[in-house]
C-alpha positions as CSV (number, residue, x, y, z in Angstrom):
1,X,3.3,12.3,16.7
2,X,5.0,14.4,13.5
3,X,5.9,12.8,10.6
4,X,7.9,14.0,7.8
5,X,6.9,12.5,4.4
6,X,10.2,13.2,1.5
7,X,9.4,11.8,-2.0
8,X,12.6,10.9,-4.2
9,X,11.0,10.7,-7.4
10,X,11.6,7.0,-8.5
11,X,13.4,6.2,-5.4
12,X,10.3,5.9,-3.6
13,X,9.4,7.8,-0.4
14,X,10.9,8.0,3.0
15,X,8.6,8.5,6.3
16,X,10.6,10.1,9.2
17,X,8.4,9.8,12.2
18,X,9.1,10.8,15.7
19,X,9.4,8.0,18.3
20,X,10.1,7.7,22.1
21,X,13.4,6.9,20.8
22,X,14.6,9.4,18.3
23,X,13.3,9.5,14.6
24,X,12.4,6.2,12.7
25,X,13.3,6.1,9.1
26,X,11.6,4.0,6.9
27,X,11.7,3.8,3.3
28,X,9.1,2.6,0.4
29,X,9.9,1.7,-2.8
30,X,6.9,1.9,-5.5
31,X,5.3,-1.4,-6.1
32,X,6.7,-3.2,-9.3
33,X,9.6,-0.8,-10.3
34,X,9.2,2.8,-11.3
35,X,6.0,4.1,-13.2
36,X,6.7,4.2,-16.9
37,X,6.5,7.8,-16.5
38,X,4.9,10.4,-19.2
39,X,5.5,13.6,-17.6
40,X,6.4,13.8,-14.0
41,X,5.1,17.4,-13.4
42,X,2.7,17.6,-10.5
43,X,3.6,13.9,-9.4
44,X,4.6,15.2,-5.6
45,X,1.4,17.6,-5.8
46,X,-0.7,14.1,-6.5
47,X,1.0,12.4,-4.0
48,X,0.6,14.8,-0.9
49,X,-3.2,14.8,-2.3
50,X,-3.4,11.4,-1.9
51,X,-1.7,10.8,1.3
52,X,-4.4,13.7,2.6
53,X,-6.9,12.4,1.3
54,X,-6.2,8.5,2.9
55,X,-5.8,10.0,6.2
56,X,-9.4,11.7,6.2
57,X,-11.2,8.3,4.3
58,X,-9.1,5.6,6.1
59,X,-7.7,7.2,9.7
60,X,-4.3,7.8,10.8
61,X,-3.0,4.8,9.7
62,X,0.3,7.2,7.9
63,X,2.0,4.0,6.2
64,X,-1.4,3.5,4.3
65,X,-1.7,7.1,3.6
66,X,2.1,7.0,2.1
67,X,1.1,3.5,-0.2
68,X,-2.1,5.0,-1.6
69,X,-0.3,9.1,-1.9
70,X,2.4,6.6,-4.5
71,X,-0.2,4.9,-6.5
72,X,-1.8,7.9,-7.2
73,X,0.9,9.4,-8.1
74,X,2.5,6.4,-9.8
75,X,-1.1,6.8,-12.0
76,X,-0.7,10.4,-12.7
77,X,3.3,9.9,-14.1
78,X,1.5,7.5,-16.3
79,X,-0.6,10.2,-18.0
80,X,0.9,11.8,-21.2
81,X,-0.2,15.5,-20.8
82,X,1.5,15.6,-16.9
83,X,0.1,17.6,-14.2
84,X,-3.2,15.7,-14.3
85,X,-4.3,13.4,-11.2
86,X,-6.1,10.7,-11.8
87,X,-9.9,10.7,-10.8
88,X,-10.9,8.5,-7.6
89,X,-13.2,6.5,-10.1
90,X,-9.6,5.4,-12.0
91,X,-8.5,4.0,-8.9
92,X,-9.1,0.4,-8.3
93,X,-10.2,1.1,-5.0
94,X,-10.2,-2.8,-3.8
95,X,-6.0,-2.7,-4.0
96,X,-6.3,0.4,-2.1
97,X,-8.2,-0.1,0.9
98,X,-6.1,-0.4,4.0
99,X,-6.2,-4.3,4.6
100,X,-4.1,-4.6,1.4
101,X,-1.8,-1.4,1.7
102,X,-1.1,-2.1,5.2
103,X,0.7,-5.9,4.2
């Protein structure tokens, strides 16, 4: 099924995703508040990567692939220079796996 993934900056993310029904809306907010962000350029570039990049290493789980495409991102806002995402090895990949962003 289509989904439609909308970031709003420190808002969170919405994921529209087409149902029997119609289109469910559901909304996540970042984990602990907004990121003490640095620069914010290329924070919706890191997130998109990340949400790819779940999907191929975890499966089509799409809530997962949202969670891990915002702590990524949530990293990168963190970095001073902006526009840089954060290496796989900088991600604690034990609060990533899909048992834990799934909850």
């Amino acid at each position: 099924r289509p989904h439609l993934v909308v970031t709003m900056g420190t808002h969170g993310v919405l994921l529209c995703s087409e149902t029997p029904d119609g289109i469910a809306v559901e909304r996540f907010e970042i984990e602990g508040g907004a990121a003490a962000a640095g620069n914010c350029t290329g924070a919706g570039d890191t997130l998109c990567a990340g949400f790819v990049h779940a999907l191929v290493r975890n499966g089509p789980d799409v809530r997962v692939a949202v969670k891990f495409g915002m702590r990524v991102a949530a990293m990168s806002v963190a970095w001073p220079d902006g526009a840089i995402s954060p290496h796989l090895s900088d991600v604690n990949m034990s609060e990533t796996s899909p048992e834990v962003l799934s909850r």
